[in-house]
N, C-alpha and C positions, 0 to 999 in steps of 0.2 A: 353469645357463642353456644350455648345449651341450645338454643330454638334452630339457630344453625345445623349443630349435628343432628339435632331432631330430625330436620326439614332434608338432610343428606342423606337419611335410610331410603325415602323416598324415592330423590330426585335421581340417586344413584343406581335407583330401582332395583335396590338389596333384597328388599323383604316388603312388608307393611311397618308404618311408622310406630304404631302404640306397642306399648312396652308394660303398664301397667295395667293389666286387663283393658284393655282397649285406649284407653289413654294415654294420651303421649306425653314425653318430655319437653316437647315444647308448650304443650299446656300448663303440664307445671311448673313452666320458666314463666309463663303470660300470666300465670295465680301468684306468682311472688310478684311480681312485676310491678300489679294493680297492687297490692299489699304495701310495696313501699310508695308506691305514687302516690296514697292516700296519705299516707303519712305525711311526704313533704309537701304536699299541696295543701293541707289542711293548713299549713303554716301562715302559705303564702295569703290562702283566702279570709285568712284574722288580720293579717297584718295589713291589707290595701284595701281601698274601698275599688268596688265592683266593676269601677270602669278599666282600671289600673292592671287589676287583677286577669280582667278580660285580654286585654293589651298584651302583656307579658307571657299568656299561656298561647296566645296566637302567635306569639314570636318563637317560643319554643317549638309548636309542632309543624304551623302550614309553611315557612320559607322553606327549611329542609324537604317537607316532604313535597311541595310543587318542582322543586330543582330535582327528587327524585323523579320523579315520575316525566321529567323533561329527558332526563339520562339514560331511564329504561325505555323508552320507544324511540330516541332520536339516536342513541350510541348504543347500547348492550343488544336494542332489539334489531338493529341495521346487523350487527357485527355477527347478530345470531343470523340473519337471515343469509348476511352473504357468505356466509361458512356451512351453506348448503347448498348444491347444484341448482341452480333454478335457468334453464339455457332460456326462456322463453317468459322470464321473468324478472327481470333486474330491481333498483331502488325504487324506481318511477311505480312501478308494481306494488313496491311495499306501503310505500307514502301513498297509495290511496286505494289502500285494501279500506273496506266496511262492512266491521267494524273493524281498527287500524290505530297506528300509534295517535294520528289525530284526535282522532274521537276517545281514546285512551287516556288520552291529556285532559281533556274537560271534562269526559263524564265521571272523572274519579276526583275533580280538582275540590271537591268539598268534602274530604275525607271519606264517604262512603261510598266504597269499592261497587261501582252498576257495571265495569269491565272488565271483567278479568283477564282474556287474553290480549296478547300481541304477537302475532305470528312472527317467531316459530314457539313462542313460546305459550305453552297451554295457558299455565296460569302464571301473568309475568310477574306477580310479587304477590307470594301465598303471605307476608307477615304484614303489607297495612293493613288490613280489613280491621283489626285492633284498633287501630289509631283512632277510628269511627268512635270509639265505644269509650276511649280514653278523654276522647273530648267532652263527650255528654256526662263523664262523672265529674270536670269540670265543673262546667253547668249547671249538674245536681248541688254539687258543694257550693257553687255561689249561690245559687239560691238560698241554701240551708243558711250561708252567711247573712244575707238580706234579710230575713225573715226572723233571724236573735237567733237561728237554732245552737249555731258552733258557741256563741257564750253560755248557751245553758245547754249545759253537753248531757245534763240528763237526756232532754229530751232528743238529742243527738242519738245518743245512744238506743231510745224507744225506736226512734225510727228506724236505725239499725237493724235491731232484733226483729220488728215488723218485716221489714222488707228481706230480711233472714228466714223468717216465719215462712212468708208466702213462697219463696222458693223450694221450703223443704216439704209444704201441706201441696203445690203444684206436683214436686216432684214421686212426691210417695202414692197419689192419688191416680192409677190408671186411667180414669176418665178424663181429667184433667190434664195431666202428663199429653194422652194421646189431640187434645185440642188445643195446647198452649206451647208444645215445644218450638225448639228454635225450626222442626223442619215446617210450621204450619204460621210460627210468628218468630222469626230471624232475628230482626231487630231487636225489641220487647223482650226476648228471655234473654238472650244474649246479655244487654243491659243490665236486667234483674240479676242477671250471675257474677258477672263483672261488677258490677255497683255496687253488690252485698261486700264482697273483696276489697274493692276502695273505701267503701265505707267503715270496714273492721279497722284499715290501716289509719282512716281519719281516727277515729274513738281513742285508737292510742296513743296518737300525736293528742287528743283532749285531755287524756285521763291518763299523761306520762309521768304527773306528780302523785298519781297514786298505783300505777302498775310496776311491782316490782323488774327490778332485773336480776333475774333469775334463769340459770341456765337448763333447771330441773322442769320448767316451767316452758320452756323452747321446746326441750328431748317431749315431755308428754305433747305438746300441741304436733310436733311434726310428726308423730310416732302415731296417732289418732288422724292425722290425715293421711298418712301412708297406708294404714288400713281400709281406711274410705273409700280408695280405688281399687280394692278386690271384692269390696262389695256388690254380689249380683249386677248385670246390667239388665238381665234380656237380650244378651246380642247386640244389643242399643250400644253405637257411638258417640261417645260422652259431647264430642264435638257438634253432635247435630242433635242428639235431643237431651233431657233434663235427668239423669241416672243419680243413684247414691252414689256415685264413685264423686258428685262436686258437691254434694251436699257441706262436707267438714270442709273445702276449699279455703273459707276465709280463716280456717285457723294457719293459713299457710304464714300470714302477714306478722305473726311477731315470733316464729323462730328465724325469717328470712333477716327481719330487723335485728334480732339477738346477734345475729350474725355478721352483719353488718356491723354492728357497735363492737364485738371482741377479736374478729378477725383484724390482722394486721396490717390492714392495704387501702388505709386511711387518705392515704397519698394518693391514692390511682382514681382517676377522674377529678383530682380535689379542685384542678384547675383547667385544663384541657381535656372535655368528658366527650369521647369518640364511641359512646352507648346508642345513641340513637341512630348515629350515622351506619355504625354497621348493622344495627338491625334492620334500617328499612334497604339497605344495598344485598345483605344475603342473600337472600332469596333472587333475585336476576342472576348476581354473581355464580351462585352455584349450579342454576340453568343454566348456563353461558359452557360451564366446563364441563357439566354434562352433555351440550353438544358435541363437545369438543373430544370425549371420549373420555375425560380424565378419571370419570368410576370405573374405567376397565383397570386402574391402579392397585383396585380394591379401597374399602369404606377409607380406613384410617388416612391414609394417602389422599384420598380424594375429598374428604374434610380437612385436611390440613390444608393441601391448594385453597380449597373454598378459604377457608382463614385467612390464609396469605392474600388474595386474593382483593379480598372485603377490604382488608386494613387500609391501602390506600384510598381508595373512596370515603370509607369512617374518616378517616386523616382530613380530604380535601372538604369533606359537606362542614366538618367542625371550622375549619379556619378560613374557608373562603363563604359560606352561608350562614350556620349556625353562631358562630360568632361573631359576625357583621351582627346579625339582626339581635340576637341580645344585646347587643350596646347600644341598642334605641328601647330600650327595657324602663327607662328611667323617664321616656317622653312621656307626660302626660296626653293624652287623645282628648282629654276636653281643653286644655290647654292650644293645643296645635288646632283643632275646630276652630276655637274663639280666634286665635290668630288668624288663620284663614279667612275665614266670616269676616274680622275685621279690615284685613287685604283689601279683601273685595268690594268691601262698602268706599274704600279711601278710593277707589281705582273706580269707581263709576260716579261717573261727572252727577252735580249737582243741578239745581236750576239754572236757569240762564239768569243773569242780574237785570231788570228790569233797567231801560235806558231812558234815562230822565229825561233829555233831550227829545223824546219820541213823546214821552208822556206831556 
């Protein structure tokens, strides 16, 4: 909901988004975000070996988000189109605009975002492009497990700070800064910023029997990244290049978890978690009623619709997608392989039996 309202200063074309010397609130909803991922992921990647683990995180992110990106170009972005005058341009038009919902569907179908529009919509879903970057600290963390790192969480840890390290000597280092940001290498810092993030939240899920819980310890860590983001930029948008404003970021990951653990709402997602679902439908959804006029409301109003709005779709991707496909969470993929393989050997004919008679 934070990346939501973020994304509705925007869409409702109020102002400019960033709020915090240039930084937005939705970036600091996606800094908590990768903070708690780290944490419950590290869990998962001690607890299953690699192939399991692989399985299970591919059931979390790609069924919802392929059925997304099937719903913004075939329904939200039809329903944008035809809610503008077009006399000389109908469906037939849409479906085979290029670039188009078609090409929309596959060239974003492996997480990283190569399209971003869908006509009428500039950019039809400004919040996966994450999802890219979510998967590869995945990956990172499985590795780290293959390799002995997460049982010997010192050295978890070392490479934490290292790759802590390098982000903050890129970012303070003008020569470096102007050759390595996200506007010159997108991918690769982005990564480097988001994975230092994940990996703070990993180290705590490591080192949870020896990190107090302390609430004095939450106030200083978020109290030190609150200031981080009114440190100088350069006019630099934190979004597109590497600024002190993300430098302290990963200390965002254990006041967001303090908070988690003492706030009261233990219950909310505990068993039907409509978290993903509305974050990846936001952003279409609140295009959709920007067409439709609903910012003339003003903000508050016209984030609330956006809200309203989302909730059904978060509702239907959890119980008709997202929770089909976790209940195949428990298959094993080397298991179902061997079976398969096995199928297939039983179902293709053997030799002919040699006919003693002939012989």
């Amino acid at each position: 909901m934070t990346v939501l309202a973020s994304h509705a200063v925007t869409l409702g074309g109020y102002r400019g988004e960033g709020v915090f010397n240039h930084t937005t609130l939705g970036t600091v909803a996606v800094y908590g975000f990768f903070g708690i991922s780290g944490y419950l992921i590290a869990g998962s990647a001690m607890r299953n070996r690699s192939g399991r683990y692989l399985w299970q995180r591919f059931l979390r992110i790609f069924p919802g988000f392929w059925v997304c990106l099937i719903i913004t170009a075939l329904l939200i972005g039809v329903i944008g189109w035809v809610s503008v005058p077009r006399p000389h341009c109908g469906l037939s038009c849409y479906l085979s605009l290029k670039p188009g919902p078609i090409t929309y569907m596959y060239r974003n179908s492996l997480l990283e975002i190569k399209q971003l529009s869908v006509a009428p919509l500039d950019v039809a879903n400004g919040s996966l492009w994450t999802l890219f970057y979510e998967f590869l600290c995945y990956l990172m963390l499985m590795v780290l497990a293959i390799v002995g790192l997460l049982r010997r969480r010192i050295w978890a840890a070392i490479v934490t700070a290292g790759l802590w390290s390098i982000l903050i000597v890129i970012t303070l280092t003008p020569a470096l800064e102007a050759r390595f940001s996200p506007v010159q290498n997108w991918a690769p810092m982005n990564f480097l910023r988001f994975g230092t993030i994940f990996l703070v939240g990993a180290i705590i899920f490591l080192f949870r029997d020896r990190i107090p819980d302390s609430g004095w310890i939450a106030l200083v860590c978020a109290g030190l990244f609150m200031a981080s983001l009114w440190l100088p930029t350069g006019g630099k948008v934190p979004e597109f290049h590497l600024t002190p404003s993300g430098l302290l970021a990963p200390l965002v990951a254990y006041p967001v978890l303090w908070l988690g653990i003492h706030l009261p709402f233990h219950k909310v997602g505990a068993r039907n978690d409509y978290s993903y679902g509305f974050y990846i439908y936001a952003f279409p959804i609140s295009q959709l009623l920007a067409i439709w006029g609903a910012y003339r409301l003003g903000y508050p109003i016209y984030t609330l619709l956006c809200i309203l709005m989302t909730v059904p779709f978060a509702v239907a991707s959890w119980w008709f997608v997202e929770k089909r496909a976790l209940s195949l969470k428990k298959l094993d993929p080397k298991v179902v392989t061997n079976r398969v393989l096995g199928a297939k050997r039983e179902m293709t004919p053997g030799p002919e039996p040699e006919d003693s008679a002939s012989t």
